[in-house]
C-alpha positions as protocol buffer text, in pm:
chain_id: "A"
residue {
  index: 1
  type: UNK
  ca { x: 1622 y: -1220 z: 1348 }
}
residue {
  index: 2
  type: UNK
  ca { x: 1474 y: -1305 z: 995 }
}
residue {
  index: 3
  type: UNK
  ca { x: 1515 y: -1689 z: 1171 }
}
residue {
  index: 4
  type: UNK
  ca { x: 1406 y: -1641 z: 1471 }
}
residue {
  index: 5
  type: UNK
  ca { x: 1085 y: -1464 z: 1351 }
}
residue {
  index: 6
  type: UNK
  ca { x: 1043 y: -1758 z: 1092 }
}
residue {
  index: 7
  type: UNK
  ca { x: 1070 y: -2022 z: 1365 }
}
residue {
  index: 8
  type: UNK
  ca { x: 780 y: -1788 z: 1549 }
}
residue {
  index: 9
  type: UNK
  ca { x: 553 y: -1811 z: 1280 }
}
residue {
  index: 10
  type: UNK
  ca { x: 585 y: -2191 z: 1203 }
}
residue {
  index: 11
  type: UNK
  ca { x: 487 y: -2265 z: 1549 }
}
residue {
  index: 12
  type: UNK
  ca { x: 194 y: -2085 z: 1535 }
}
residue {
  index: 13
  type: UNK
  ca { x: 108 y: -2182 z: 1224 }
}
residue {
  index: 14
  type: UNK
  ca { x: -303 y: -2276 z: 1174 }
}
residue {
  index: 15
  type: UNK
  ca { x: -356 y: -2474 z: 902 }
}
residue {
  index: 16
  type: UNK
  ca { x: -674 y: -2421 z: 845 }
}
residue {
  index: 17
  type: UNK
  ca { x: -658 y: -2088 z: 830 }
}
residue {
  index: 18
  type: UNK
  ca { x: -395 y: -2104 z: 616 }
}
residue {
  index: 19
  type: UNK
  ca { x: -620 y: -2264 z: 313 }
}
residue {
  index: 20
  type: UNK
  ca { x: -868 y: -2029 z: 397 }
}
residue {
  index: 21
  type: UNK
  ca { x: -620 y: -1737 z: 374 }
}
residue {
  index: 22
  type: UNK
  ca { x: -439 y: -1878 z: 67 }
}
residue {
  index: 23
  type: UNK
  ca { x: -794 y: -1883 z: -117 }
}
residue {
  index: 24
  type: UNK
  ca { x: -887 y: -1561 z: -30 }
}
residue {
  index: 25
  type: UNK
  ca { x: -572 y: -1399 z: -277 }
}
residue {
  index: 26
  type: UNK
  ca { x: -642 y: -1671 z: -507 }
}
residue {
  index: 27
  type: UNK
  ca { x: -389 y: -1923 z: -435 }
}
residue {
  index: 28
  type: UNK
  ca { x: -123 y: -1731 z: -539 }
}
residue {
  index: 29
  type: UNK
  ca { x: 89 y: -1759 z: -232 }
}
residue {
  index: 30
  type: UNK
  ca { x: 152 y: -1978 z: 118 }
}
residue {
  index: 31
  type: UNK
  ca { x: 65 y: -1883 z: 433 }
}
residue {
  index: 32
  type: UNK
  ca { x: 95 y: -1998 z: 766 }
}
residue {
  index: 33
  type: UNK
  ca { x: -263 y: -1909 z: 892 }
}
residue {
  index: 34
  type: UNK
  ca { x: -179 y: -1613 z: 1119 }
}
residue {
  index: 35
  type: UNK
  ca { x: -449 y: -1390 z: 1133 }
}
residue {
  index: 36
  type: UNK
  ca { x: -330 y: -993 z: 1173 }
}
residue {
  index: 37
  type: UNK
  ca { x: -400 y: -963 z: 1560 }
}
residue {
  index: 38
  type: UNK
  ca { x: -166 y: -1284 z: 1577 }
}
residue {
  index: 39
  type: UNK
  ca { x: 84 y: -1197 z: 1358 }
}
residue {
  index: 40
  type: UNK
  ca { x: 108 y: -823 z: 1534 }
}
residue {
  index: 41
  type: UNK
  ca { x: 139 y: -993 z: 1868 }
}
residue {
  index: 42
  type: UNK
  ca { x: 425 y: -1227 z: 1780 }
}
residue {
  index: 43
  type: UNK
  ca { x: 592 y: -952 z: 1596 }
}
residue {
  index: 44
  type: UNK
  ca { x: 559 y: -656 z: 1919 }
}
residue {
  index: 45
  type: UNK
  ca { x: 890 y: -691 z: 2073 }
}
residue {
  index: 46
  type: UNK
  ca { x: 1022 y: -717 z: 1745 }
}
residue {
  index: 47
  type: UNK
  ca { x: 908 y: -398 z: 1607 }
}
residue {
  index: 48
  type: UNK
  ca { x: 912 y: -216 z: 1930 }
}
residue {
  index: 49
  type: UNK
  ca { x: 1311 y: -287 z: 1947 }
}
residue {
  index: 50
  type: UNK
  ca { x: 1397 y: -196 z: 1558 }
}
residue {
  index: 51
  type: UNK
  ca { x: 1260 y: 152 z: 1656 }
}
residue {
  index: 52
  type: UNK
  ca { x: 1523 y: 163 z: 1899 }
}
residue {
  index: 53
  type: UNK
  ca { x: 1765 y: 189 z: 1577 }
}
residue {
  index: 54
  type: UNK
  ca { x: 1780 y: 491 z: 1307 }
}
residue {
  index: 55
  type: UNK
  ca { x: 1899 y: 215 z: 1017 }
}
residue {
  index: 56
  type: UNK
  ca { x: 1667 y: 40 z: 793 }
}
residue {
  index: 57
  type: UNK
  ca { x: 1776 y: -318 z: 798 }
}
residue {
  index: 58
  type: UNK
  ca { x: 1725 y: -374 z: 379 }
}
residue {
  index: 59
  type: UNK
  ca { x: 1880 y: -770 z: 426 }
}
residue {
  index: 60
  type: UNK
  ca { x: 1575 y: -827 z: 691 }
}
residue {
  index: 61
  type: UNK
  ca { x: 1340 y: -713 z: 475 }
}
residue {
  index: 62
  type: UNK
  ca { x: 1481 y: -853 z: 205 }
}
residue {
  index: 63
  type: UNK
  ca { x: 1476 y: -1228 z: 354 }
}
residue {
  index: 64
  type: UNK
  ca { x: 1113 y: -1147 z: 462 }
}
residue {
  index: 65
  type: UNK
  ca { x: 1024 y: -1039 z: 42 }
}
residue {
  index: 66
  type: UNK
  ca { x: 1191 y: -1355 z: -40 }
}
residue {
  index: 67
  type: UNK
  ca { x: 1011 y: -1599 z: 143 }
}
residue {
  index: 68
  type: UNK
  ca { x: 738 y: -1840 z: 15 }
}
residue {
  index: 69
  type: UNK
  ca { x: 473 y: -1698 z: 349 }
}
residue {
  index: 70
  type: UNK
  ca { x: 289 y: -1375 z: 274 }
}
residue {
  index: 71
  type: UNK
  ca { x: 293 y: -1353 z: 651 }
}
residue {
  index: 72
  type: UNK
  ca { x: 655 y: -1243 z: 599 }
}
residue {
  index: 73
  type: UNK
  ca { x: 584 y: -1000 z: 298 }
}
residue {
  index: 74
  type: UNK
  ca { x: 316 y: -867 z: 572 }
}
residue {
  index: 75
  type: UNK
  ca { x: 589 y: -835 z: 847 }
}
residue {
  index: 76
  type: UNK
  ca { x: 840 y: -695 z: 609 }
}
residue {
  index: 77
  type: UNK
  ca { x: 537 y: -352 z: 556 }
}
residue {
  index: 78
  type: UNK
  ca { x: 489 y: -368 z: 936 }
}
residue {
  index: 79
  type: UNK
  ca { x: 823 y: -329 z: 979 }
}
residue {
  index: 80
  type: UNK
  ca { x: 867 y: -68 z: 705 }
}
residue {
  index: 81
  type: UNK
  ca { x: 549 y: 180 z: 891 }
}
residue {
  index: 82
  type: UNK
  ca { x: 749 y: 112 z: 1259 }
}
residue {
  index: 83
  type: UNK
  ca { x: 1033 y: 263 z: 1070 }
}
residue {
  index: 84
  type: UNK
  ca { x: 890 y: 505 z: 888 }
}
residue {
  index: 85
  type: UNK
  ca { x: 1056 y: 833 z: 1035 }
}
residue {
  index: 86
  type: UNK
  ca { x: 1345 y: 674 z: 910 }
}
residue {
  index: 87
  type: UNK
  ca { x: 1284 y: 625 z: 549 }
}
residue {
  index: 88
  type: UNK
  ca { x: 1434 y: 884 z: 327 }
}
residue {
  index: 89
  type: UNK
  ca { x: 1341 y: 951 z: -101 }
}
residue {
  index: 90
  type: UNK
  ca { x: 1637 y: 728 z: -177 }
}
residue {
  index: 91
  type: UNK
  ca { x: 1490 y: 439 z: 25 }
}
residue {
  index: 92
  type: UNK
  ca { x: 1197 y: 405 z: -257 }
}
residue {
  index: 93
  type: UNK
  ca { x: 1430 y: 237 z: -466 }
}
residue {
  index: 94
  type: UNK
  ca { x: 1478 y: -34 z: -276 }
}
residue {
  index: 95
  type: UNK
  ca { x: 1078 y: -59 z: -211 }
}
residue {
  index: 96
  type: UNK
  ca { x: 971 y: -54 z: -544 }
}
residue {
  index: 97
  type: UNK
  ca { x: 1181 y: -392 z: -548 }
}
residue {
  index: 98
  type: UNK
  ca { x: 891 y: -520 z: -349 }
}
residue {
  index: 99
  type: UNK
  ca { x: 580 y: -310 z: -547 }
}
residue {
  index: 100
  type: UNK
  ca { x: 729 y: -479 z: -863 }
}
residue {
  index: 101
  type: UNK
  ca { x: 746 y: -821 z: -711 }
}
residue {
  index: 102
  type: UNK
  ca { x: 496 y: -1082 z: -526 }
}
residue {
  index: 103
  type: UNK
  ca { x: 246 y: -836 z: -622 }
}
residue {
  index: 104
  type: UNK
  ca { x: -112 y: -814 z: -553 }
}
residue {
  index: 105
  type: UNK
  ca { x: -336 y: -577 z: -368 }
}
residue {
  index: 106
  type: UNK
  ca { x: -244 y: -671 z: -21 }
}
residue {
  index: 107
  type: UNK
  ca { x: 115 y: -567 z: -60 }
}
residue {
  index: 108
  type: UNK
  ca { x: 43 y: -285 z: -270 }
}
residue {
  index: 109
  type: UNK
  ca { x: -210 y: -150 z: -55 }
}
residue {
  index: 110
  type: UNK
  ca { x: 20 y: -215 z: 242 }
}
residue {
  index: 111
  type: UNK
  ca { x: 340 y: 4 z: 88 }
}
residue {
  index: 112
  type: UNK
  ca { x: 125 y: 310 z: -73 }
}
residue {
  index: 113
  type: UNK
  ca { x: 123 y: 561 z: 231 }
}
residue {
  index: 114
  type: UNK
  ca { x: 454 y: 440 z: 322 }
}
residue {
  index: 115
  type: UNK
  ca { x: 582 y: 573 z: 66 }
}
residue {
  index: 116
  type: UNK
  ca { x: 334 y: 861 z: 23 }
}
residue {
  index: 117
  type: UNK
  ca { x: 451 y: 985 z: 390 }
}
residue {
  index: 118
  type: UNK
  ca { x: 811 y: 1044 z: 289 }
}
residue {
  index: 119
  type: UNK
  ca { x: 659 y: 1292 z: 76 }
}
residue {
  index: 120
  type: UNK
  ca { x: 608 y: 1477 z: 406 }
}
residue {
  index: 121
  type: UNK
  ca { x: 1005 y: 1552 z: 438 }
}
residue {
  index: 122
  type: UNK
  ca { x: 1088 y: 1536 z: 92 }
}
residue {
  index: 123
  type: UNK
  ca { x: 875 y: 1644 z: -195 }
}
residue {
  index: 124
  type: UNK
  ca { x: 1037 y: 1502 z: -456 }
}
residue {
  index: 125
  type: UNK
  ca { x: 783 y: 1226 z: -387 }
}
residue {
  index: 126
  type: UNK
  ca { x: 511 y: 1440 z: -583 }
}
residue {
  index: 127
  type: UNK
  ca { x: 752 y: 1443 z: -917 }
}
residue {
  index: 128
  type: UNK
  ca { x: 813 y: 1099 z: -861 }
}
residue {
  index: 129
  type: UNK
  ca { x: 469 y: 984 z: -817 }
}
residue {
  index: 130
  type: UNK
  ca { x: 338 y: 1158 z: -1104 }
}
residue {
  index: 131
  type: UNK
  ca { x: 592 y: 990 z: -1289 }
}
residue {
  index: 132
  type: UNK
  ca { x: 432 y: 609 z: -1159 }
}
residue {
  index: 133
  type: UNK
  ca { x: 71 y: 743 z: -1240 }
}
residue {
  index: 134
  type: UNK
  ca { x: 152 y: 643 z: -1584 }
}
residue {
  index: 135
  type: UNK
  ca { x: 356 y: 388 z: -1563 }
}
residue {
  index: 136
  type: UNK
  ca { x: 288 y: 52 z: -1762 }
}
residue {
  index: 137
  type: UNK
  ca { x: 252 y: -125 z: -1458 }
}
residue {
  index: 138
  type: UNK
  ca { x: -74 y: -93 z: -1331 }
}
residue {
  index: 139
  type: UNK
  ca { x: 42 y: -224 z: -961 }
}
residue {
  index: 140
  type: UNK
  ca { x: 267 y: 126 z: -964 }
}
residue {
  index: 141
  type: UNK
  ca { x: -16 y: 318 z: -1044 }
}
residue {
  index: 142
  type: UNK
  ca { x: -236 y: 196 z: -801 }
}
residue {
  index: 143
  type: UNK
  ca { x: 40 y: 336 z: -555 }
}
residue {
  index: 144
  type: UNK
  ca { x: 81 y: 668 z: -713 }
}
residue {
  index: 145
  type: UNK
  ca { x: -300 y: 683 z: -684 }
}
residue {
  index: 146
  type: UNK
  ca { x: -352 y: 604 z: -335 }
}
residue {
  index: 147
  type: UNK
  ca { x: -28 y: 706 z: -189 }
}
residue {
  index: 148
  type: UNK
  ca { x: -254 y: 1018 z: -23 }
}
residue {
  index: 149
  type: UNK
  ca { x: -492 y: 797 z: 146 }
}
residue {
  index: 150
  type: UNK
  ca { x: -571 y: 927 z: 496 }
}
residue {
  index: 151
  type: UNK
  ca { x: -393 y: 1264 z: 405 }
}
residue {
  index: 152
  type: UNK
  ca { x: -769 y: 1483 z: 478 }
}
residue {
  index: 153
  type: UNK
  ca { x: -677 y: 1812 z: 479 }
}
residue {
  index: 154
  type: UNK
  ca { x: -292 y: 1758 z: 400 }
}
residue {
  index: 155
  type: UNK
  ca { x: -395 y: 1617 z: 45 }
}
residue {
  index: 156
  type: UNK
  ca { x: -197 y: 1780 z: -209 }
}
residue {
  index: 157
  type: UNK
  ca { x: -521 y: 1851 z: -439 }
}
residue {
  index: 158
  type: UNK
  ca { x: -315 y: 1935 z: -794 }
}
residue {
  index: 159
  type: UNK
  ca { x: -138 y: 1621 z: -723 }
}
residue {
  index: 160
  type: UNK
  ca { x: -435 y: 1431 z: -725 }
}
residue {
  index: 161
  type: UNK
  ca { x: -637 y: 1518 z: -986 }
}
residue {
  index: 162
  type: UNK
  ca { x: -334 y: 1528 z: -1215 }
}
residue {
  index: 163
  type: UNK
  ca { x: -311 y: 1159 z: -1097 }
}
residue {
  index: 164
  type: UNK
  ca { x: -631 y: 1039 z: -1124 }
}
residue {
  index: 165
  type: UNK
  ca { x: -696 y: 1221 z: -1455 }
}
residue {
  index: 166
  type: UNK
  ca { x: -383 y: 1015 z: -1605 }
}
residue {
  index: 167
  type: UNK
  ca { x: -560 y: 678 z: -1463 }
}
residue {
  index: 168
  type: UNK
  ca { x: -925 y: 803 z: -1654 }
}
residue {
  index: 169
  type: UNK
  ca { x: -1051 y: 542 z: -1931 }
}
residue {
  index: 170
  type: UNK
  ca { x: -884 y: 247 z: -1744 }
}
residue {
  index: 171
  type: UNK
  ca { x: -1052 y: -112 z: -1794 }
}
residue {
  index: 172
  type: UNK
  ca { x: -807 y: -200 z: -1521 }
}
residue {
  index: 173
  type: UNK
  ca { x: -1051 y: -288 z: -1242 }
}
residue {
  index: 174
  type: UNK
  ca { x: -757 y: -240 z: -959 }
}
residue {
  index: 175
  type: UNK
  ca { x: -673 y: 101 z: -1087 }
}
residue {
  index: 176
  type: UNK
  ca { x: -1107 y: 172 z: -1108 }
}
residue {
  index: 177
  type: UNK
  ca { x: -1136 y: 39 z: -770 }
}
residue {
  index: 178
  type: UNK
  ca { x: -792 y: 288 z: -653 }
}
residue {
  index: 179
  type: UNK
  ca { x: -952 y: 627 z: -807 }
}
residue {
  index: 180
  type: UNK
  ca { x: -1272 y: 522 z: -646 }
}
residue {
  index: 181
  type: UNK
  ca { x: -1122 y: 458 z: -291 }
}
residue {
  index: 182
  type: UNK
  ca { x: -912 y: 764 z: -334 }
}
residue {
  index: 183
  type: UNK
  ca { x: -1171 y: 1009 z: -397 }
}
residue {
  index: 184
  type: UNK
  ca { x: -1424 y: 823 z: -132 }
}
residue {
  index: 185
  type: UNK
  ca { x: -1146 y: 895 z: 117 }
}
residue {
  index: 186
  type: UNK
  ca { x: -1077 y: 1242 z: 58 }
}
residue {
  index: 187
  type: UNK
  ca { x: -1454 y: 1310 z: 64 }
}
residue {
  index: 188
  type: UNK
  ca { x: -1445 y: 1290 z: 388 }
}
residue {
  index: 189
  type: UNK
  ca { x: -1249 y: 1579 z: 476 }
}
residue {
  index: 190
  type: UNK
  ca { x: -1379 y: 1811 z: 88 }
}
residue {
  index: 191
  type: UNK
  ca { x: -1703 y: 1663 z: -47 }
}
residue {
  index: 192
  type: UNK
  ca { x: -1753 y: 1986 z: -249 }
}
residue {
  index: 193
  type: UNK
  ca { x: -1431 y: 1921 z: -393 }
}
residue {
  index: 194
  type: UNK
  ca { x: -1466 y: 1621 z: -509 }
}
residue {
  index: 195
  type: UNK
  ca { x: -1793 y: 1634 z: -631 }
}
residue {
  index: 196
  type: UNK
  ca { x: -1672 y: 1893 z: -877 }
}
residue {
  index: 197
  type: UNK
  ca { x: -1455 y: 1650 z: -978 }
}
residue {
  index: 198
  type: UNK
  ca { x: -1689 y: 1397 z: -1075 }
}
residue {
  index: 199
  type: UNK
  ca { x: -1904 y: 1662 z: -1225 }
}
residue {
  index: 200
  type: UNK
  ca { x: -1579 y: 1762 z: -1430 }
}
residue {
  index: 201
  type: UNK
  ca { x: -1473 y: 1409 z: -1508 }
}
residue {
  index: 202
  type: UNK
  ca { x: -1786 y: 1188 z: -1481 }
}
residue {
  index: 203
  type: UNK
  ca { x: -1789 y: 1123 z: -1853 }
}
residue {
  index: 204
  type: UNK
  ca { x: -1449 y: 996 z: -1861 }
}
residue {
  index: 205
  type: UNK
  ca { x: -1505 y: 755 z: -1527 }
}
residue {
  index: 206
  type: UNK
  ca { x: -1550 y: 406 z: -1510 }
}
residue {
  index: 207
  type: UNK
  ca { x: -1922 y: 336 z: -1319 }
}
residue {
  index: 208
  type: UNK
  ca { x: -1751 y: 163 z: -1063 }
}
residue {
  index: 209
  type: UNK
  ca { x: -1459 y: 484 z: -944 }
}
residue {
  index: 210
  type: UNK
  ca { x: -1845 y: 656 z: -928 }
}
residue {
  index: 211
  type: UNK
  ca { x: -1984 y: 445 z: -740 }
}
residue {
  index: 212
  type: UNK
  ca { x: -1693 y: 421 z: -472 }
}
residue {
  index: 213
  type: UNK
  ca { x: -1643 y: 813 z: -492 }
}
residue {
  index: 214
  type: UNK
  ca { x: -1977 y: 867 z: -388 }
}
residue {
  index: 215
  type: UNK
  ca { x: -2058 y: 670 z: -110 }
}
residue {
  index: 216
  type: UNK
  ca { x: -2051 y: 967 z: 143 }
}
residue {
  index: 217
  type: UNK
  ca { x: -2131 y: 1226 z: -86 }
}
């Protein structure tokens, strides 16, 4: 499938998108200058017949990691949220194989409620991300501290400031930009909360996590 899929992609394959798509992360990686709506489209069938299966097909997304396209990196997370009632705590092993490679925020941000969900069958995922928010690699933390995005109401408040507090004093701007984001997004559903929070922590914050936090506050 990882072939057929490949094949897909090159045939579709803009080129002038793809320098404007390879500049926009930087020129760190290839692409094939298929924009998100394209990509999803080409990939529908696909996606709507894996969740026909219960098995996580690891050598799939493991051909997708490997290849020079992000578009394939992009597929393999599509692929990973069709699946997602599947994936179990064990299955973060083989993820983090893909947080600790290729990375930059597209990924990253792409994988972090994945594997914040499975937290919803198994909490083990709150030990585990506690452990990542301090972890020397700031592309792990950035997971750990936005792995509740989009939780509102389900957020698991202790688990969150614990994380974010471990992240406070960062120069990192991807970690500034994560606490930011994170509290912006929970303000949504408990402003009051997390305005005590930046009352409580506002000496310790970089401008910029202020800045983000309180956009709808």
């Amino acid at each position: 499938m990882y072939l057929e899929i490949k094949k897909l992609f090159e045939e579709n394959r803009d080129e002038t998108n793809a320098v404007k798509m390879a500049a926009y992360m930087r020129n760190q990686f290839s692409f094939y200058g298929l924009a998100t709506p394209k990509r999803k489209s080409l990939c529908r069938v696909f996606l709507k017949d894996a969740k026909k299966g219960t098995v996580i097909d690891w050598n799939f997304l493991d051909q997708c990691w490997n290849d020079e396209y992000r578009e394939l990196q992009y597929l393999a997370i599509d692929y990973l949220a069709a699946m997602q009632k599947f994936l179990t705590y064990d299955d973060i092993t083989n993820i983090r194989k893909y947080v600790k490679t290729k990375q930059w925020w597209d990924t990253i941000d792409g994988l972090d409620r994945i594997i914040g969900n499975i937290a919803f069958v198994d909490d083990r995922v709150n030990d585990l991300m506690l452990q990542w928010s301090v972890d020397e690699d700031f592309w792990v933390r950035r997971i750990a501290i936005d792995h509740q995005l989009c939780r509102k109401d389900q957020t698991d408040r202790d688990l969150l400031e614990k994380i974010l507090v471990n992240n406070l004093g960062s120069s990192e701007f991807f970690i500034n930009k994560a606490i930011g984001w994170s509290l912006r997004d929970y303000s949504k559903s408990n402003p009051d909360w997390v305005r005590r929070f930046l009352e409580r922590y506002r000496n310790q914050m970089n401008p910029l996590s202020i800045k983000e936090a309180s956009k709808y506050l």
